[in-house]
C-alpha positions in Angstrom: -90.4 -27.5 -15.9 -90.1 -30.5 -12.8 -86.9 -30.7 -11.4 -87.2 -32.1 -13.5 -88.2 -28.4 -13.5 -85.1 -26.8 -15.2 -84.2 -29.8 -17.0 -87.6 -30.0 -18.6 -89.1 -33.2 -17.5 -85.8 -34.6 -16.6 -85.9 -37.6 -13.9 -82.6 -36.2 -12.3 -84.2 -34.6 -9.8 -86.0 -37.1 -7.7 -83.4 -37.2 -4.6 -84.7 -35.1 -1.7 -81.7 -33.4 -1.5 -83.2 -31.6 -4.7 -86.4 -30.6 -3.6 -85.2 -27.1 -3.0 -84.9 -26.8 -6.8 -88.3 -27.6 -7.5 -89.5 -24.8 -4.9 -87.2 -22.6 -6.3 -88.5 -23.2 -9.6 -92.2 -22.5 -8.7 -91.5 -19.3 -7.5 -90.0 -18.1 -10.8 -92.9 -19.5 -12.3 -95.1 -17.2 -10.6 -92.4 -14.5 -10.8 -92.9 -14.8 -14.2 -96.9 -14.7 -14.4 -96.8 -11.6 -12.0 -94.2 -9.8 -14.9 -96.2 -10.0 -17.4 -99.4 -9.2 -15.3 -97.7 -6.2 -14.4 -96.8 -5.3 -17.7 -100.3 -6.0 -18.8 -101.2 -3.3 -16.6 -98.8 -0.8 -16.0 -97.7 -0.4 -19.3 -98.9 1.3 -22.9 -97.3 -1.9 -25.1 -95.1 -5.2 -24.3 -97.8 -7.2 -23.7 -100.8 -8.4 -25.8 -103.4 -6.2 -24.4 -102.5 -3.4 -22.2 -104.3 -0.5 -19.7 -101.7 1.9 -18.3 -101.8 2.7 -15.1 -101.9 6.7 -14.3 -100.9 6.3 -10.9 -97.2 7.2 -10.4 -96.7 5.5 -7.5 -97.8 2.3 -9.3 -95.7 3.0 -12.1 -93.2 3.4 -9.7 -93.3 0.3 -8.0 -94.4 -1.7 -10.9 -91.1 -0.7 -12.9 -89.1 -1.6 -9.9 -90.9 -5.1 -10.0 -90.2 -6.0 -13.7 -86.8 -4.2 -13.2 -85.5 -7.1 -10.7 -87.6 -9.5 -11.9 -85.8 -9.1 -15.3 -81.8 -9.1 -13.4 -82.5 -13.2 -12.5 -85.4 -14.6 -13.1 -84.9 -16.0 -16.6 -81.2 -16.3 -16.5 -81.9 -18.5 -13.5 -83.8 -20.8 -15.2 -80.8 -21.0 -17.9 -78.9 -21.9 -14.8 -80.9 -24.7 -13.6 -81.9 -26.0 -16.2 -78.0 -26.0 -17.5 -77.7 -28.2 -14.4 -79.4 -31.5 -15.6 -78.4 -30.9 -18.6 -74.9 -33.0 -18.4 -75.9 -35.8 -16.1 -79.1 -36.0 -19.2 -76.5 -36.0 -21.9 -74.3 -39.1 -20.1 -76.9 -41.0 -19.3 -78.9 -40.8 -22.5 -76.1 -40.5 -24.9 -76.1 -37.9 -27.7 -79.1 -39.3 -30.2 -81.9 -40.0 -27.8 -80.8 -36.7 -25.8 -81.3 -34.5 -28.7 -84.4 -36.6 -29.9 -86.5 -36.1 -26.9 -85.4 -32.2 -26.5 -86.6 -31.9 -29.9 -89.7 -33.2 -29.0 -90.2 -32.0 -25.1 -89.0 -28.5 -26.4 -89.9 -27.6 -29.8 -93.7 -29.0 -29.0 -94.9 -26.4 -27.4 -93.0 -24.1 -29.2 -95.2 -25.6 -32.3 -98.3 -25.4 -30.2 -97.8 -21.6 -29.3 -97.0 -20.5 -32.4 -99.9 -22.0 -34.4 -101.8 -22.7 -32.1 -102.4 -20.3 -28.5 -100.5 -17.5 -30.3 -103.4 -17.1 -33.1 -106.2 -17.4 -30.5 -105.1 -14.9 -27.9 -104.4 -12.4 -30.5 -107.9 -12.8 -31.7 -109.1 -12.4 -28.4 -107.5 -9.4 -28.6 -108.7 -8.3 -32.0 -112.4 -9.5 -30.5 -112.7 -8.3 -27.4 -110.3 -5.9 -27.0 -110.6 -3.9 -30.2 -114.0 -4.8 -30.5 -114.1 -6.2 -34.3 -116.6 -8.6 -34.2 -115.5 -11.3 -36.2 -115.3 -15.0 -36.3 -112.0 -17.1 -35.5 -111.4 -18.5 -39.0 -112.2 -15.1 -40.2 -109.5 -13.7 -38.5 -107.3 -16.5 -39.4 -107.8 -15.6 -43.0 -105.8 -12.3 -42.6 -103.6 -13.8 -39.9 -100.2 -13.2 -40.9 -98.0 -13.6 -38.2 -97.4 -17.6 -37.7 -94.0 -17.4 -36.4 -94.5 -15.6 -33.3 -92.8 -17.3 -29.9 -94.4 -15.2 -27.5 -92.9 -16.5 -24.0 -91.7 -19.9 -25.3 -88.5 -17.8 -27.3 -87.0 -19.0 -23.9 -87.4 -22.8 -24.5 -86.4 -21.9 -28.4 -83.1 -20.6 -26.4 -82.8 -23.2 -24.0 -83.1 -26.0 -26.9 -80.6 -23.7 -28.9 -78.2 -23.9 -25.9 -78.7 -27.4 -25.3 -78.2 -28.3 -29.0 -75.0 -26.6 -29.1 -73.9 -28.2 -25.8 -74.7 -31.8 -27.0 -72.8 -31.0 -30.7 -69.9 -29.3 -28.4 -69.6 -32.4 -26.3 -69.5 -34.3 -29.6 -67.4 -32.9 -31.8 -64.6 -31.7 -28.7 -65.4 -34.3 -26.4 -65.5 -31.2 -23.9 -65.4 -32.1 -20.1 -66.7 -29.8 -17.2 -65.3 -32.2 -14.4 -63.4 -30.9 -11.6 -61.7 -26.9 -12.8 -62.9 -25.1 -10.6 -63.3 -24.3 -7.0 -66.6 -23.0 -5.7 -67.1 -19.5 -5.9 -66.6 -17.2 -3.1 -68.8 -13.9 -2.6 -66.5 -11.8 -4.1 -65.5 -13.8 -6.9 -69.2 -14.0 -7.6 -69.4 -10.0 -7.5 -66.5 -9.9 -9.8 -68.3 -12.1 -12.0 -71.3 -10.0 -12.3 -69.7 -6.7 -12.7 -67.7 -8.3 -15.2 -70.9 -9.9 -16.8 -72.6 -6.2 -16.6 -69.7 -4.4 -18.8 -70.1 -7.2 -21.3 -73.8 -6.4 -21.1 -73.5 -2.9 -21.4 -71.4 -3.7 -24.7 -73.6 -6.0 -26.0 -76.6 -3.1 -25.6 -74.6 -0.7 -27.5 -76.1 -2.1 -30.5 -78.6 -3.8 -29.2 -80.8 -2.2 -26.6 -82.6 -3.7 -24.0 -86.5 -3.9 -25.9 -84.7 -4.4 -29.5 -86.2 -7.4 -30.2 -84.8 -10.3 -33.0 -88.1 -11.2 -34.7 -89.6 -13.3 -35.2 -88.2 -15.7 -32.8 -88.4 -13.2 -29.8 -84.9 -12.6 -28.6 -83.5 -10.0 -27.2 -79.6 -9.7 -27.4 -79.3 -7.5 -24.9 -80.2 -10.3 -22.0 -78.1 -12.8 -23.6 -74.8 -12.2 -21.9 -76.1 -13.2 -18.6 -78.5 -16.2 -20.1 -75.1 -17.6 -21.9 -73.0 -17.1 -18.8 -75.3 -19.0 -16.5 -76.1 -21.6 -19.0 -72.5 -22.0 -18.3 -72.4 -21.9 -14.8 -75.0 -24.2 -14.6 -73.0 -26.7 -16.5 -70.1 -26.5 -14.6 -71.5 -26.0 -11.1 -73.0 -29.3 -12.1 -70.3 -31.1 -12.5 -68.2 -29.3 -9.6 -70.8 -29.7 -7.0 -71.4 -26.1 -6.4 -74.7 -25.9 -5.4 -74.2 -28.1 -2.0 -70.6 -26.3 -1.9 -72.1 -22.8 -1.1 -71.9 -21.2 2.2 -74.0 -19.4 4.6 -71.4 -16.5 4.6 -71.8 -16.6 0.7 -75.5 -15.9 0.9 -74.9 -13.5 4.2 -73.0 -11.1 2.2 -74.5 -11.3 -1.3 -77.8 -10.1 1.0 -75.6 -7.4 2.1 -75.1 -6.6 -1.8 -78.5 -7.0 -2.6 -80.3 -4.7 0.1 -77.1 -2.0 -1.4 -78.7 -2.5 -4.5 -82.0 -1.9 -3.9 -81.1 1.0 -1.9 -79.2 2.7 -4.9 -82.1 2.2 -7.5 -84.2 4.9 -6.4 -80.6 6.9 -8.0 -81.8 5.8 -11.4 -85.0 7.9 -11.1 -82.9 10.9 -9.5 -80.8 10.5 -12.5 -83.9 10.5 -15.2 -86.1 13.4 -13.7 -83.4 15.4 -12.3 -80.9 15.2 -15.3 -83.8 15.0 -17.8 -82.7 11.4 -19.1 -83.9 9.9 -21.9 -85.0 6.6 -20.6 -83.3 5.0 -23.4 -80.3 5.8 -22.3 -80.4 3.1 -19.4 -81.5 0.8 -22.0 -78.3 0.3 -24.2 -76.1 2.9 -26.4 -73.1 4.4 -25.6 -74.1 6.1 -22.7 -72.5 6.0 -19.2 -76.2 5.6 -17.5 -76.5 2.2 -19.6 -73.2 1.0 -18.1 -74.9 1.8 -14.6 -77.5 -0.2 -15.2 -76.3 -2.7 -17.1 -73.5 -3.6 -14.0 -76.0 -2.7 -11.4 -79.0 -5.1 -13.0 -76.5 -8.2 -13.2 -75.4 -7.2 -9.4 -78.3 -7.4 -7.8 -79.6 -10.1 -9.9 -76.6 -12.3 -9.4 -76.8 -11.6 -5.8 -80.4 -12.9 -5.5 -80.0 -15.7 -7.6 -77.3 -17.2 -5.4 -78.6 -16.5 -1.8 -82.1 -17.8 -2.9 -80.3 -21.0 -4.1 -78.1 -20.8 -0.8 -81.3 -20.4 1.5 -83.3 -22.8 -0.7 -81.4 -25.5 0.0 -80.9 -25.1 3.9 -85.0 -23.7 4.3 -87.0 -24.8 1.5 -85.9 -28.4 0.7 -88.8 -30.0 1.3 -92.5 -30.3 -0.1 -95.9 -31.2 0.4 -98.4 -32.2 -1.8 -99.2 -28.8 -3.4 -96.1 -27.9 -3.7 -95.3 -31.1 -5.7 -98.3 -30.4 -7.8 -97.4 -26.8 -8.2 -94.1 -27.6 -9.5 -94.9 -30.4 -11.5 -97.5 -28.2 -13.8 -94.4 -25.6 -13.5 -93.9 -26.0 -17.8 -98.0 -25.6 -18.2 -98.1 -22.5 -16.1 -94.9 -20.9 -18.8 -97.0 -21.8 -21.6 -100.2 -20.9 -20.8 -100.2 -18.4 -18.5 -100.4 -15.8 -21.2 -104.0 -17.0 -22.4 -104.9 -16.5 -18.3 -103.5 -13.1 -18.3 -105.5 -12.0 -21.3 -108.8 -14.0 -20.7 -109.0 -12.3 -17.2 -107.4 -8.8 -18.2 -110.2 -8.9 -21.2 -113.1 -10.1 -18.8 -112.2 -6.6 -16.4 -111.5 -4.4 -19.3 -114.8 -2.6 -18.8 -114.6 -2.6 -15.0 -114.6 1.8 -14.2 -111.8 1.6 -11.9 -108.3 2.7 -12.0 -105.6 -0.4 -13.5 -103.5 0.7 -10.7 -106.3 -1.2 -8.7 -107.3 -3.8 -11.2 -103.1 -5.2 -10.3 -103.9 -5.3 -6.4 -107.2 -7.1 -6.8 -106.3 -9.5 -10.3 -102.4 -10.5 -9.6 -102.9 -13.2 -7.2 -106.7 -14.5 -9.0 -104.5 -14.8 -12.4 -101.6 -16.3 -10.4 -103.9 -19.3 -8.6 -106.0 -19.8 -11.8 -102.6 -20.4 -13.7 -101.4 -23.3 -11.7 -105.5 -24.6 -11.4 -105.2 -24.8 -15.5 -101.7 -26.1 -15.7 -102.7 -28.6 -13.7 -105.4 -29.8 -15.8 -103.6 -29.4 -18.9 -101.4 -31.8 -17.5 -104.6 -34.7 -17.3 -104.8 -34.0 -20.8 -103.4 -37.6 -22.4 -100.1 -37.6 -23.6 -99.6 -33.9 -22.3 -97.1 -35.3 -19.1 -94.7 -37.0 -21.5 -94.2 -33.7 -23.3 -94.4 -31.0 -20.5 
């Protein structure tokens, strides 16, 4: 993902005035490497090999992590991504836009499910679960080819785009010029509004109810859909350079509210003996609390990052540039990092609480080292 980032590989992003984007975008990335690091670690399942913490206050902190992570992080990269999309689509035209998604997207989604998927699961089986067998051995009882992994979100992102490129076909749809740009509170409205429909959606489809095999969970979708949207029409509205400094002051305001209430939703789960399910999805009034708060806060830091991004971070240096441009490589392979270096420490007699502190940021670094020489690989930069 170059700012090309959110537009996978797209060259719409090369004016300066863009550069924010691209620093934006490779802080997600490592937003997303430190999830799943901390799910590797602080969790019994979710990930593909786990040691549980038994340190509370790790737990603790850890769930806080992954729960605001999960509020904006990939619904953000919906958004910007959504934002290239058009200017893509007019300048490309319909058949070579959809031929080179096709290829830029559903490569690696080829590659991860034959290809990295298998071998970090044997890793797994290997190392892990100590069965001492060889690779094609294991691939003889492999049964589990169509498994996404992380890339269900570029499966999603080339579903969206395919829709958006038949749409524009078939409706000859226009996003130009219908709307003014948001205001704080019609941005709050937005997300509580986004947050009941979320809270719907999870009535019958929990938050961890997963549609195998392709990886997606329903209950995220509202938000992913609804900034896919955005993106398309803040695009083509300008909102991005529309948004104001009092904007971002008080959607800070909502956010540091926010973070302040969620210490409520452990109140609510140890005090009223909670299932924890029951902030997951069903018809349960502490779902539609977390539903509405998860899309407020999450809302609320997507837009003052993008606000303070583009008046404090638009600009870049040279490993900045290279950090973003092996963005993409980091998404896909970052899993294989997690595991190889999770796997290497599995028999180091300390507490995983510990193992986080000291293998986060060593799995974060060698993430971007190996992204960036996937990228040398020939042919690899005209894919990702």
């Amino acid at each position: 993902m170059t700012t090309a980032t959110a537009s996978m590989n797209d060259d719409s992003g090369s004016s300066k005035k863009l550069l924010y984007i691209d620093n934006i975008k490779v802080l997600l990335t490592i937003l997303v490497v430190l999830h799943h690091t901390f799910i590797a670690y602080s969790s019994s399942e979710g990930w593909y090999y786990n040691e549980e913490t038994s340190f509370l206050g790790m737990r603790i902190f850890t769930t806080a992590c992954i729960s605001i992570n999960q509020s904006f992080f990939m619904g953000y990269f919906f958004l910007l991504a959504a934002y290239f999309t058009s200017s893509s689509y007019s300048k490309k035209g319909i058949s070579k836009f959809i031929k080179e998604r096709l290829i830029r997207l559903g490569t690696p989604i080829l590659f991860y499910c034959f290809i990295l998927t298998p071998f970090i699961c044997y890793l797994v089986y290997y190392f892990g679960r100590e069965h001492h067998i060889t690779f094609f051995e294991y691939l003889s009882g492999y049964n589990n080819w169509i498994d996404l992994g992380v890339t269900w979100f570029i499966a999603a992102l080339l579903l969206f785009t395919l829709l958006y490129a038949t749409a524009k076909k078939i409706f000859k749809i226009t996003f130009d010029k219908l709307i003014a740009v948001p205001n704080s509170r019609s941005i709050l409205l937005f997300s509580i509004a986004l947050g009941i429909i979320s809270f719907l959606v999870r009535i019958i489809f929990p938050v961890g109810w997963i549609l195998k095999p392709i990886g997606f969970q329903p209950g995220h979708f509202p938000q992913y859909i609804a900034l896919f949207s955005v993106g398309l029409l803040a695009s083509k509205n300008n909102w991005f350079d529309q948004l104001s400094g009092e904007t971002a002051k008080q959607l800070k305001k909502v956010v540091w509210y926010c973070l302040l209430f969620f210490p409520v939703f452990f109140i609510i789960k140890f005090k009223l003996n909670t299932p924890s399910s029951w902030f997951s999805g069903g018809f349960h009034w502490q779902a539609l609390l977390y539903a509405v708060w998860e899309q407020m806060i999450g809302i609320s830091i997507l837009t003052t990052l993008l606000i303070k991004g583009k008046r404090n971070w638009n600009k870049t240096s040279k490993l900045l540039t290279k950090a973003s441009r092996s963005s993409f490589a980091v998404y896909i392979f970052h899993p294989l990092i997690i595991v190889v270096f999770t796997l290497c420490v599995r028999n180091w007699d300390i507490e995983p609480a510990a193992k986080i502190l000291v293998m986060t940021p060593l799995i974060i670094i060698i993430s971007f080292i190996f992204g960036s020489l996937v990228l040398l690989i020939p042919g690899v930069k005209k894919i990702i």
